[in-house]
Structure formats: structure tokens, C-alpha cells
Steps between C-alpha positions, in 0.01 A plus 500: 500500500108447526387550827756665672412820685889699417363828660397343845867366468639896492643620869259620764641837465471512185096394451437775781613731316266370196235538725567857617356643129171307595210646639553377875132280474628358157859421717255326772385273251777379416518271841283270338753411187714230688625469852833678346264806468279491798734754725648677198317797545516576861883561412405763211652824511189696399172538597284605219085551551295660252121548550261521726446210820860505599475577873487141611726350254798775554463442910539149382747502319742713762414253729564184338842607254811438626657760702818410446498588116516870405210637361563762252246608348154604626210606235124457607239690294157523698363653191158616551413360815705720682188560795508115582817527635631562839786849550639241737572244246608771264740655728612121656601387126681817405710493780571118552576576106731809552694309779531199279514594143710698271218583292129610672200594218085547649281619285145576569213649316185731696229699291484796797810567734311399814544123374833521495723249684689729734900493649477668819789287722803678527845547295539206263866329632663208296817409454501366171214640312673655175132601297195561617193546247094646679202587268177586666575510864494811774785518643492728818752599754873477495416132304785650232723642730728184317838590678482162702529357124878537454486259134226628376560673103160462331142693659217514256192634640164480234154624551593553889322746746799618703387668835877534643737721583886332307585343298910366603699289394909563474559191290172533265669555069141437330193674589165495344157709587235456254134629538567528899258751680702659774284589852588650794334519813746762579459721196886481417631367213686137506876513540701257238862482649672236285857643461645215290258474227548472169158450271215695576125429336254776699147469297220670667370815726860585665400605845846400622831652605822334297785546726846506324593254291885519416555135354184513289581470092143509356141590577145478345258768664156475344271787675114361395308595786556851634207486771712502804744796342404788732654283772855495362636829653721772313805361472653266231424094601550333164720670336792551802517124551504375123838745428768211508280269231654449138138413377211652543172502462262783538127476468140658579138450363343711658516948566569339881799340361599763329494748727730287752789479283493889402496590846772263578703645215491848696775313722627311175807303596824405243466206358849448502508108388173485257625390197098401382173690536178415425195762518136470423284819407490666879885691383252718215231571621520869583757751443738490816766284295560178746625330202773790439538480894567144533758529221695724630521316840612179289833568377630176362149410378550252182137383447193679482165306425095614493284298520100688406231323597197532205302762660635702744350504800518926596476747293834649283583880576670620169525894546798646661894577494775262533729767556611413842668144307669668237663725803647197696555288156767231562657286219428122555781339334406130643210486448465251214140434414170645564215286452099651444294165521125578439205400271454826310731816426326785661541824774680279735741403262531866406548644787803238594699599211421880564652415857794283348618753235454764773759306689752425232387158393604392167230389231731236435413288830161545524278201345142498502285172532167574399312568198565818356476621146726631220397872553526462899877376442509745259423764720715351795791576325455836374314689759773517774277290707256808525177355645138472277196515662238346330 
């Protein structure tokens, strides 16, 4: 068997595919093998390019593939470099990728907005796209008005500026937002109309509207910048669309945060499907009860988890009556477990249990994660969850 080359003797098909998980230069290279691998690659179904320098060699390679074979996958990474590159080019790939691929990915990098590459062209239309991934880009104009993308399931948007007016798509299930600065040049917030989704991940300042989302089965809303807050309006824009979900996540780091999900609780939707909750320290963190409220508007509710960061990040209010729960107190018969995750037993943990008893939850399915000492247990269990300042 010396000698003989058994993977040049696989089927064309078959070493294409091989070559797809290759970085598209490394795939290239790989003309120079044998003559059997000399026009292996222009018949790959991805196009991968990571790093800087890749103008040049991704016009190339368009050019000189074979049209004929489907090209599935486009992922370029300009990295760094993102001011050596042309919009044009930008805007040519993504959409000779989106009308050609099932999955599009650019990512970019820019130390000040102004360097960012910028979308400007239109609604995005392709037939077949199914997931498309941006980090870094501006994307301005009705660019993600996606409703000429009838496959498309997957959007993940990362470290965007987004300067536009919708987002729609009827088909989209997955949607991601993470660290994405919203701007207007209308001063009104950006409309997300994506009826049929299902997963949710919203990470950032939320200066966007959520219209209803009836299919959607679990969400992750983590509030960390509150800057753009005043701009919101009055009404409920979180809370309203994330009413059907089975899972969900509710978080803030900041007084801005906070202060968006109490006044959305004013207009407090039933949860009537949310089976699991989880809650950071924004539901304590003054005497209005949101925990009690979101309880009662979560009526088969079966698990409860907080999660307490080390140090909280606003100050604790621990003075006042919690009379107004004990009035409206509801028995929670399925909810199963309640789950206090944090570093240290302290007035946070307190003043859940205070809230919890005060609502009719049972000792019995509470646990507490954290370190906490004899006395403190002690004192849990005997005190009728009556709170202890220090």
C-alpha cells in the first residue's frame, strides 16, 4: 500500500465537502497537491476568510469558483482592518452570499463607530438564506426589513449599530441581539415584528419595540445599559411581547434597567405558559413588591431561580410594609423549586424569603446556594422569614 494517495481516490463530492471546514486560502492551496486537486476547491460549498487582506482574494475567488456548485456557506472576518475595505465590497459579498448561501456570517471590528463598515442598500432578498450572523457593522435603512427572506430561521446581530426602522421577518424562529446600540435618525424606537419566533436572546440598552410574539417558548432579556431608557415611552414593550414564553429570563445591571422592568410591570401581563423564571437582584430592590407581582401573574409557575451578582450594583431599600402581598396572597401549588444562587447570605437573600413566605411559599422548596452559616440557617427557620438589618 506504500505510495498510494487513497484520499485523492474519495469522490469529488465528497473531498469538497472536506474542503468546506478549511479556511478558503488553506482550500486554495490545495490546487497544488495533484492535478486530481487542482479544481477541487472552486466546487467547495463554503467560503471561509479570516483576517485581514481579503478584498482581492474573496473578488477572486467569486470569480473564478464554479457557478454551477452551490455555495453554502459564506464567513469572511475582516478583523481589524475593517477601514481598508470598500461598503461596496461589503455590501456586494453579503448579498451575492444571501442569494447564494444558506448560511451568511461578516464580522468586522472598528475602535470608534465612524469606522464602521456600513449596510445602507436596501431590503436584504434571498431565497434561500436560512441564518444570517453581523458583528460590527451599521446597518441603516430598511437593510432588515428581511420579509423578501421567506427561509430564513436564524438572525444574530453582535456589537451592531442599528440606525433602522424594522426589524421583519415572518419565517425568522431564532433571534439574537447582543451589545447592539440602537439609533434613530427619527427618534422612534426600532420595530421587531417576527411573529413566528421561538428563542429570544435581547442583551443590551433596549431602545426597541417587541411586537407580539405568539409562537415564542423562551426568552433571555439582559437590560445592562439603561442610557437610551427615557426614550422607551409609557407603555409596556418587553414585557407584552415575552407573555407566551415557557422560559424566561429577566435581567438588569444597572438602576436604568431596573427601572424599565418596574414600569413595565405597571401593565404586567399573565404569564400564562411560564413554567421557569429566572430573576437577578432588580425584583428587591425597593419596596413595591415586583417579585410578589410577577408571581401572581404566573399561575402555573414551577421554577423559580436568583441568580445575585457579588455586589449589588444599587442600593437595597429594607424599610416598609408588605401588606399589600399578604392581601392578594395566592397559593402556588406548582411551583416546585425555588433556587437563591449567590456568593454570600445577606439582605437580598432576606428580603426574598420575607417576600416568599409573604406569598405562601413553603420553606420546604426553597434552597439556598451560597455560603451561609449555622446561626443564619438557624435563624431562617425560626424567624418567619422576618427580615434583619444589619
Amino acid at each position: 500500500m506504500s505510495g498510494v494517495d487513497l484520499f485523492s481516490t474519495l469522490p469529488d463530492h465528497v473531498l469538497q465537502h472536506v474542503l468546506s471546514f478549511l479556511p478558503s486560502r488553506n482550500a486554495v492551496s490545495s490546487s497544488a497537491l495533484s492535478r486530481r486537486w487542482r479544481h477541487q476547491w472552486r466546487s467547495s460549498p463554503a467560503l471561509r476568510v479570516p483576517g485581514p487582506d481579503a478584498s482581492t482574494f474573496i473578488n477572486r475567488f467569486l470569480l473564478l469558483r464554479d457557478g454551477v456548485s452551490p455555495l453554502r456557506t459564506l464567513e469572511i472576518d475582516v478583523g481589524h482592518c475593517s477601514n481598508e475595505y470598500d461598503d461596496d465590497d461589503v455590501d456586494m459579498w453579503i448579498r451575492h452570499g444571501a442569494l447564494t448561501c444558506q448560511t451568511l456570517a461578516f464580522a468586522a471590528s472598528a475602535e470608534q463607530p465612524s469606522e464602521m463598515l456600513r449596510l445602507t442598500r436596501g431590503p436584504l432578498a434571498a431565497r434561500h438564506l436560512t441564518t444570517l450572523r453581523l458583528r460590527s457593522v451599521r446597518i441603516d435603512g430598511d437593510f432588515l426589513d428581511l420579509s423578501r427572506c421567506p427561509a430564513l430561521l436564524h438572525l444574530c446581530l453582535s456589537k451592531c449599530l442599528l440606525d433602522c426602522k424594522t426589524i421583519a421577518s415572518s419565517s425568522l424562529r431564532r433571534l439574537s441581539l447582543a451589545d447592539c446600540s440602537f439609533v434613530s435618525s427619527t427618534k422612534t424606537s426600532t420595530r421587531i415584528a417576527t411573529p413566528s419566533l421561538r428563542w429570544l436572546h435581547l442583551e443590551g440598552p433596549p431602545r426597541c419595540l417587541l411586537e407580539s410574539m405568539p409562537s415564542l417558548t423562551a426568552a433571555t432579556v439582559l437590560l445592562l445599559w439603561g442610557k437610551e431608557a427615557k426614550d422607551c415611552g409609557s407603555r409596556s414593550m418587553l414585557l407584552d411581547a415575552l407573555s407566551e414564553a415557557t422560559t424566561l429570563e429577566l435581567m438588569a445591571s444597572s438602576s436604568r434597567g431596573q427601572a424599565i422592568l418596574q414600569r413595565d410591570l405597571k401593565w404586567c401581563p399573565t404569564f400564562s405558559k411560564l413554567k421557569t423564571l429566572v430573576l437577578n437582584d432588580w425584583c428587591i430592590y425597593d419596596d413595591k413588591s415586583e417579585l410578589a407581582c410577577l408571581l401572581w401573574h404566573s399561575p402555573v409557575l414551577e421554577k423559580l431561580t436568583f441568580e445575585f451578582s457579588k455586589k449589588p450594583s444599587y442600593e437595597l431599600k429594607t424599610k416598609g410594609s408588605y401588606d399589600t402581598v399578604t392581601s392578594e396572597q395566592k397559593t402556588f401549588e406548582r411551583l416546585e423549586t425555588v433556587e437563591i444562587k449567590c456568593q454570600e447570605v445577606g439582605r437580598r437573600v432576606f428580603k426574598v424569603l420575607r417576600v416568599l413566605s409573604a406569598c405562601g411559599v413553603p420553606l420546604a422548596k426553597i434552597s439556598i446556594q451560597g455560603s451561609c452559616s449555622q446561626s443564619e440557617r438557624f435563624n431562617f427557620a425560626c424567624t418567619s422569614f422576618s427580615f434583619i438589618e444589619s
